[in-house]
N, C-alpha and C positions, 0 to 999 in steps of 0.2 A: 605475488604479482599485483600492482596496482590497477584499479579501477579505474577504465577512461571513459571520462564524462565531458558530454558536449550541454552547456549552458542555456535556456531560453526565457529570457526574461528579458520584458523589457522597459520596467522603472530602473533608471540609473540608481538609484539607493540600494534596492531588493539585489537589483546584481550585484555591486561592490560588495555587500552585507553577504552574499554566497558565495563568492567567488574567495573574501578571505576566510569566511568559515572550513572552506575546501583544500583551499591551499595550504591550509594550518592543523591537516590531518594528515596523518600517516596512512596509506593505503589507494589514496585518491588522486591524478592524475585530471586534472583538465586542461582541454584538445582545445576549445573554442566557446566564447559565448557571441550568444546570438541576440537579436532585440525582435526579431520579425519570424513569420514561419515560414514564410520562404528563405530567409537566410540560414535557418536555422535548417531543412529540408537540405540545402547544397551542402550544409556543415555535416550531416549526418552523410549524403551520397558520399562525400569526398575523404572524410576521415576513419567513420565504421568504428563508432564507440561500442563500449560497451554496454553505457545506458545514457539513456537523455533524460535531462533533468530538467524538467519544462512548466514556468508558471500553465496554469490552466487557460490562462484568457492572455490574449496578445497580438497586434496587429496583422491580419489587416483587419479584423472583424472584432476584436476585444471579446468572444464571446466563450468558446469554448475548444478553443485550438488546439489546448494541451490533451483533450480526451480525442478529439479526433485523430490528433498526430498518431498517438499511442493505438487507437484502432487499424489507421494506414499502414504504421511499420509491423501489425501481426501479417500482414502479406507482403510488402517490401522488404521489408528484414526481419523477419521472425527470428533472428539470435539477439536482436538490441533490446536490452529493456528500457521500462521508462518508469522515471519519478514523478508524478505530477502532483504542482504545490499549487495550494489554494487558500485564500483567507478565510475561504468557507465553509464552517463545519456543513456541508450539504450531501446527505448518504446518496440523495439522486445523482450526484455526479458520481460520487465511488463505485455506486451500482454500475453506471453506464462506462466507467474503464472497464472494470471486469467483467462486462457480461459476455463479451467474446472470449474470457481466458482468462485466467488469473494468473499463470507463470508469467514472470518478469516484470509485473507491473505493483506500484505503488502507488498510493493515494495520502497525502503529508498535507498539515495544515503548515503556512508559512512559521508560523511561530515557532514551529523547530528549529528554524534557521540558528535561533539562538540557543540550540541544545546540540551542538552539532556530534553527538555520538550516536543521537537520533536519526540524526539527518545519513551519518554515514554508515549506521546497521542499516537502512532503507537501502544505500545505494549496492552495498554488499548482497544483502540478500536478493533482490534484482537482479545483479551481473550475473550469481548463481542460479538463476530462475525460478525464486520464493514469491510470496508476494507479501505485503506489510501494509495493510490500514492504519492511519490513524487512531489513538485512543479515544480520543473525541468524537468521533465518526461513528464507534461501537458504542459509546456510551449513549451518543442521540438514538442511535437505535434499539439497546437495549431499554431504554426509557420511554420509547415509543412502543414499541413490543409489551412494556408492563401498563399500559394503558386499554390495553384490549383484552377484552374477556374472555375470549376464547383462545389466548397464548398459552402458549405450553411453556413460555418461559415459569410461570409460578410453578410451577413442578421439582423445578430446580432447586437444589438446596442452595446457601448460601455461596460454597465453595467449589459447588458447578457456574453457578453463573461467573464467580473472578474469573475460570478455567477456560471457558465460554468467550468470556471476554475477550481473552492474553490470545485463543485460538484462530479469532474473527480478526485479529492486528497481525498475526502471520507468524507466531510465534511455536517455535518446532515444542515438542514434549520434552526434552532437555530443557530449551530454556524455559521453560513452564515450571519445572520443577527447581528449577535454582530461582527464578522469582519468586515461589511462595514456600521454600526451604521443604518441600516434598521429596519423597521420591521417584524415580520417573517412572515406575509400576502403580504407586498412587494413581499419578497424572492418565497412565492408560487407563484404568481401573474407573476415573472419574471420564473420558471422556465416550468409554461406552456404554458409558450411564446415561451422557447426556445424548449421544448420538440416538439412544431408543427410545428416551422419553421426547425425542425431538422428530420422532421419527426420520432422521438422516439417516442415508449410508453412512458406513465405517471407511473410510479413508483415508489409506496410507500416507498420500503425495500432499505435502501441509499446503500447495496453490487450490488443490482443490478443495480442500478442507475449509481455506478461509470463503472460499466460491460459495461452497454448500450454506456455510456462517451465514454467509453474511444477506446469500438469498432467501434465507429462511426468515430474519433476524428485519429484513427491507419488505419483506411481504406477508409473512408468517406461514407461509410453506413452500415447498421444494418442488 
């Protein structure tokens, strides 16, 4: 079944640039694009996508509409997920989607726009209630993380931390193990290794796995 996604963005370039990235994959379905948040609020009451895929900033306020949207619909529609694109690698906005929940929510820089297999694992894993950070987003933080002396990230061996990585972007133990040509008993093997020297919980459900990540990883602990 296809993915139905309602649009919000509202530079006329950024949209036509998504709107044919979307149209020109197999799996995806767009319902409506929007330019405002209240246009885009009626789009969601009236048609009940599957996920909204929402620049972060956008009239009436340009400031932060796409995290607060994605905060509102975990109590008005907690089945819709949301995409929210940003031109800014900034982990404080990624933190602040997830901090209410991490099932169905993503955090993409716009530059995937032009990777669009990126663009639509984010929209897939969403609709099924995953979540998916940006790689850039983990990497500002795992770079911020190795700047403090008291991180436990240095604990880590080299091939925890790539694991560490791919885990904090949403990415299940299968595909962890087909990106770095492992096993996926390796891949369990390596991640409660890292779960104890990070002191996290072990967690099965990958939304909160990337939660636990990435709170650990924006603060340096849980």
């Amino acid at each position: 079944m296809s993915v139905r996604v309602i649009l919000g963005e509202d530079s006329y370039l950024a949209r036509e640039g998504i709107v044919r990235a979307l149209e020109a994959a197999a799996g995806i379905e767009v319902l409506a694009v929007c330019d405002d948040l209240d246009s885009l609020r009626r789009a969601i009451d009236e048609l009940r996508p599957d996920v909204v895929l929402t620049d972060i900033r956008m009239p009436p306020t340009g400031s932060d509409e796409g995290i607060r949207l994605a905060n509102e619909l975990r109590r008005t529609h907690p089945d819709i997920g949301v995409v929210v694109l940003s031109q800014h690698a900034d982990p404080v906005y990624a933190t602040a989607l997830l901090e209410e929940g991490s099932d169905g929510r993503a955090y993409l820089l716009k530059e995937r726009v032009k990777e669009p297999a990126e663009l639509v694992r984010a929209l897939q894993e969403v609709a099924d209630g995953g979540s998916v950070v940006d790689a850039r987003i983990v990497e500002t933080l795992l770079a911020a993380q190795d700047r403090r002396e008291s991180s436990r990230v240095h604990t880590l061996t080299g091939r925890e931390r790539e694991i560490l990585a791919l885990l904090a972007e949403g990415r299940s133990n299968a595909a962890i193990a087909d990106t770095l040509v492992i096993t996926k008993r390796a891949v369990e093997r390596h991640i409660n290794s890292i779960f104890a020297k990070l002191d996290l919980k072990e967690l099965p459900d990958v939304s909160r796995r990337v939660q636990a990540t990435l709170i650990y990883l924006a603060g340096g602990s849980r």
